[in-house]
C-alpha positions in Angstrom: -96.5 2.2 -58.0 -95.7 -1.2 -59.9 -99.1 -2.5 -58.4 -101.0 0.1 -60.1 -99.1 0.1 -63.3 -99.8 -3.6 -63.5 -103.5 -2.8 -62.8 -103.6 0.0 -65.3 -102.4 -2.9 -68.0 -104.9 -5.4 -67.3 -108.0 -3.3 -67.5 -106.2 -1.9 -71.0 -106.1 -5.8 -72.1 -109.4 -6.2 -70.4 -110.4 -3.3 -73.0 -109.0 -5.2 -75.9 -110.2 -8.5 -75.0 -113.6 -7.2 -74.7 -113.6 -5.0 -78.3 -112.3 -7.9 -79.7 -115.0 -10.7 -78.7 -117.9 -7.7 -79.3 -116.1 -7.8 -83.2 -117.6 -11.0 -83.6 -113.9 -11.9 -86.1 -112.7 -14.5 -83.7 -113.4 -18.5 -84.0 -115.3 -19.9 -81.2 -112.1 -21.3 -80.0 -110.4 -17.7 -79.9 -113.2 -16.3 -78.2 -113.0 -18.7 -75.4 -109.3 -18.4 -75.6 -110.2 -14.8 -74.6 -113.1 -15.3 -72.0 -111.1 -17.5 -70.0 -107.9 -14.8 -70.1 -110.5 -12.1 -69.6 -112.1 -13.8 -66.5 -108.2 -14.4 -65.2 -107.5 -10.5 -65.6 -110.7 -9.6 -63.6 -109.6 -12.2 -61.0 -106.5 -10.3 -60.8 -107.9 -7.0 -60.6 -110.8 -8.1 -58.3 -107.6 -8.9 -56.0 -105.7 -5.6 -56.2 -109.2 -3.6 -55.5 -110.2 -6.0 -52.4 -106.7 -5.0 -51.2 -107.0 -1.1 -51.9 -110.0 -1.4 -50.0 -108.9 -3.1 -46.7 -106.2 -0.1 -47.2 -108.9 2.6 -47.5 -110.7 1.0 -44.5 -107.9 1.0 -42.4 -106.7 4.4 -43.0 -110.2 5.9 -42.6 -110.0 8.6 -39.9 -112.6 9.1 -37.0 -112.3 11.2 -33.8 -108.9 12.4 -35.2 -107.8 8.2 -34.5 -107.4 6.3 -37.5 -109.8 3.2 -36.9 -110.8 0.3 -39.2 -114.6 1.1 -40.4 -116.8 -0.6 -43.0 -117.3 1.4 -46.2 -120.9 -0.6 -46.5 -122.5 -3.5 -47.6 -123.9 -1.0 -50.3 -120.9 0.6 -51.6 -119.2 -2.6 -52.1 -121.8 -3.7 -53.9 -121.7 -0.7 -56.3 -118.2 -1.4 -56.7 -117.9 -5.0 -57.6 -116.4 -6.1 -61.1 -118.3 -8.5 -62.5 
């Protein structure tokens, strides 16, 4: 539950950081300020999702076993952050 509150916050200062470079109010110096803790907050959650996903996969259910399977080249894809 902690994991997900965490993630929950990031993508909330993720929000922020993002409405607050699009206001165009910040120095260059702040806005880089704010790039480089953006791109640190997407590294973070980048981490939490590959590991949600290696979850999923091993908890998918075939044949009434659970076995690992690939969710697809595709849908990972699709699903990337940045």
């Amino acid at each position: 539950m902690k994991e997900r509150q965490v993630f929950e916050d990031d993508l909330k200062k993720l929000q922020k950081i993002v409405e607050e470079l699009a206001s165009g109010k910040l120095t260059l110096q702040d806005s880089l300020k704010k790039y480089e803790e953006g791109v640190k907050l997407i590294q973070g959650c980048q981490a939490v999702l590959k590991e949600a996903r290696r979850k999923v996969e091993l908890l998918m259910k075939k044949e009434g076993k659970f076995t690992l399977q690939d969710l697809g080249e595709e849908d990972a894809e699709n699903n990337d952050i940045a």
